[in-house]
N, C-alpha and C positions, 0 to 999 in steps of 0.2 A: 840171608834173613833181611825183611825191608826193613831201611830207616822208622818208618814206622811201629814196627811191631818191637824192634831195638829200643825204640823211648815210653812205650809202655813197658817194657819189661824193667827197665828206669825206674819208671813210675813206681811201680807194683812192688819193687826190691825197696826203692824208699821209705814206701807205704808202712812196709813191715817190717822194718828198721824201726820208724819213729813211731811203732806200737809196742815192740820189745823193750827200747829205748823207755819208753812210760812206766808200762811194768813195774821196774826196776824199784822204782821207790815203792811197793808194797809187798816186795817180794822176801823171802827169806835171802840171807845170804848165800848160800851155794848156791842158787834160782837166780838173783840177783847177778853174780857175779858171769854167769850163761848167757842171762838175757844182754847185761851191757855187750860183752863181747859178739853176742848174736847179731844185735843193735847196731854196733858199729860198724859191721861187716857188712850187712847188707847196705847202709845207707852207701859205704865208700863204694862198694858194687855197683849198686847203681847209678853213683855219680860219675866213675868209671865208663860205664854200660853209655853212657851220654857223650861222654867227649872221645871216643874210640869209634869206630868205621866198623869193628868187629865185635864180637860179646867176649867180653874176658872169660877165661878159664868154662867155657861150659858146664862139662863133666863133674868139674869140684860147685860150679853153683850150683849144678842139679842134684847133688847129694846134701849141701848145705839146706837147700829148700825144703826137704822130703826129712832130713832128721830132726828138725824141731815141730814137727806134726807126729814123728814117732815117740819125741820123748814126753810130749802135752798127752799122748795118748796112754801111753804107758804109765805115768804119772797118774792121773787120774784112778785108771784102775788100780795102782798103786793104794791110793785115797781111797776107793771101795772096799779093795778086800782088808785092810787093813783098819778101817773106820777111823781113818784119818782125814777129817771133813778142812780143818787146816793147811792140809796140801792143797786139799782140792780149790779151796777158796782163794790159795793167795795167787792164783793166775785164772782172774776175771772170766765168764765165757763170752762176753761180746768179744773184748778187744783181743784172745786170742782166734773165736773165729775167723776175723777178719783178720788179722793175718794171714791165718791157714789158707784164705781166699787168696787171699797174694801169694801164698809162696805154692801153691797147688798150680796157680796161674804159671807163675815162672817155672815150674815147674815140668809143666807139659807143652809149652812152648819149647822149652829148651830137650824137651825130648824129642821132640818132630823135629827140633834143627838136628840134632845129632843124628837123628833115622836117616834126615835129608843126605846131609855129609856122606853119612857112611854109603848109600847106597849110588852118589853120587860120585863115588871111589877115592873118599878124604878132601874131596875139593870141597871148599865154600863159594858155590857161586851164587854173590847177592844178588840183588835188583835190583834194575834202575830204580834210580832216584825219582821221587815221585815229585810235581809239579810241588810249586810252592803252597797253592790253595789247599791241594788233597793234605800236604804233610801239616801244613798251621790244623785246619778240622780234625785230624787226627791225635795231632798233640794237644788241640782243647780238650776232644774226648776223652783220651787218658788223663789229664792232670782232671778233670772236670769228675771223673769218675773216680779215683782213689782219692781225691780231695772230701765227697763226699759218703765214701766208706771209711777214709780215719777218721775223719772230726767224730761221729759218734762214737768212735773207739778208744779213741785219745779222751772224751768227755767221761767213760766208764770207767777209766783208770782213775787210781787213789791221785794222783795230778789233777784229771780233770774234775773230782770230788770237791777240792777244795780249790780250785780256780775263782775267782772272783767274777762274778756275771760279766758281761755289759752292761752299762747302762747303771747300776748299783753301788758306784764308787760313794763313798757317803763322806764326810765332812771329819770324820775320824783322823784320815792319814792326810794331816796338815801339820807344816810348822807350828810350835807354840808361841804364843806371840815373845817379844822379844825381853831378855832380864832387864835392860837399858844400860848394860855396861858394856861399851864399846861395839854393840849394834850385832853381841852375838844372842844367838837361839837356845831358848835351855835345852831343847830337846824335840822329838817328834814321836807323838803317839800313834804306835804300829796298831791297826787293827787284828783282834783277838781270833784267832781259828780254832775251835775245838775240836779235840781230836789230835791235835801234833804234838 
């Protein structure tokens, strides 16, 4: 597999880690407690997937990738025929499709490595290494592409709901001015969120 296509698959495992990872906090607890560990798995994968020469564990990430598109799918119908609109709701559908995009990705990458492998009779033989210019272009590509497939996905989740803009920080979250005994603070007024 080339360096390349190694650090998008990186990418794309991060991707949907730190959309699982979001999740979390609108999700039910036994949903919750899935996604964190989903969440973290994929992020260390991919961070993994980065500082390795090789892809870790193939075989077990390409089954990792494909079971949380079967159980969001499952789930769902779950929520139909049972007219449980609850379920269905408390895992977003922006910011799980975009996952599904990443882990569909890793996915089928990792199955053409493994067709390769096998037909190649268990050898991994990489590729050279690619010039410095092709792999920097490459690695912009992927960060530049799943950078702007999470932000809106991270932005749909109950996280990105009640984030605070840019640019909107208002005069609220300041020191109060000082009691004048001994130069301490009475306190500092946290701006209000409705809804938590």
């Amino acid at each position: 597999m080339s360096q390349i296509v190694r650090t998008w698959l990186g990418f794309a495992a991060i991707g949907a880690g730190l959309v699982h990872l979001a999740l979390v906090i609108s999700s039910p607890l036994p949903i919750a407690a899935v996604a964190l560990l989903l969440g973290v798995a994929e992020v260390t994968w991919g961070v993994v997937t980065f500082a390795r020469d090789s892809v870790p564990v193939p075989r077990v990430a390409s089954a990792v990738a494909i079971v949380p598109l079967l159980a969001w799918s499952l789930m769902v119908v779950i929520a139909t025929l049972f007219d449980a609109a609850w379920l269905g709701a408390s895992l977003p559908l922006l910011p799980m499709a975009i996952a599904s995009i990443f882990e569909l990705f890793v996915a089928a990458v990792l199955a053409t490595h493994l067709r390769r492998v096998q037909n190649a009779g268990g050898t991994d033989r990489s590729s050279a290494a690619p010039n410095a210019g092709r792999y920097l272009v490459g690695l912009m590509a992927g960060a530049l592409l799943v950078g702007a497939l999470t932000t809106p996905a991270l932005a749909a989740s109950e996280a990105g709901r009640y984030a605070q803009p840019h640019g909107t920080h208002d005069a609220d979250f300041v020191p109060a001015e000082n009691s004048g005994e001994s130069g301490t603070l009475t306190g500092i007024r946290l701006p209000e969120h409705g809804g938590h």
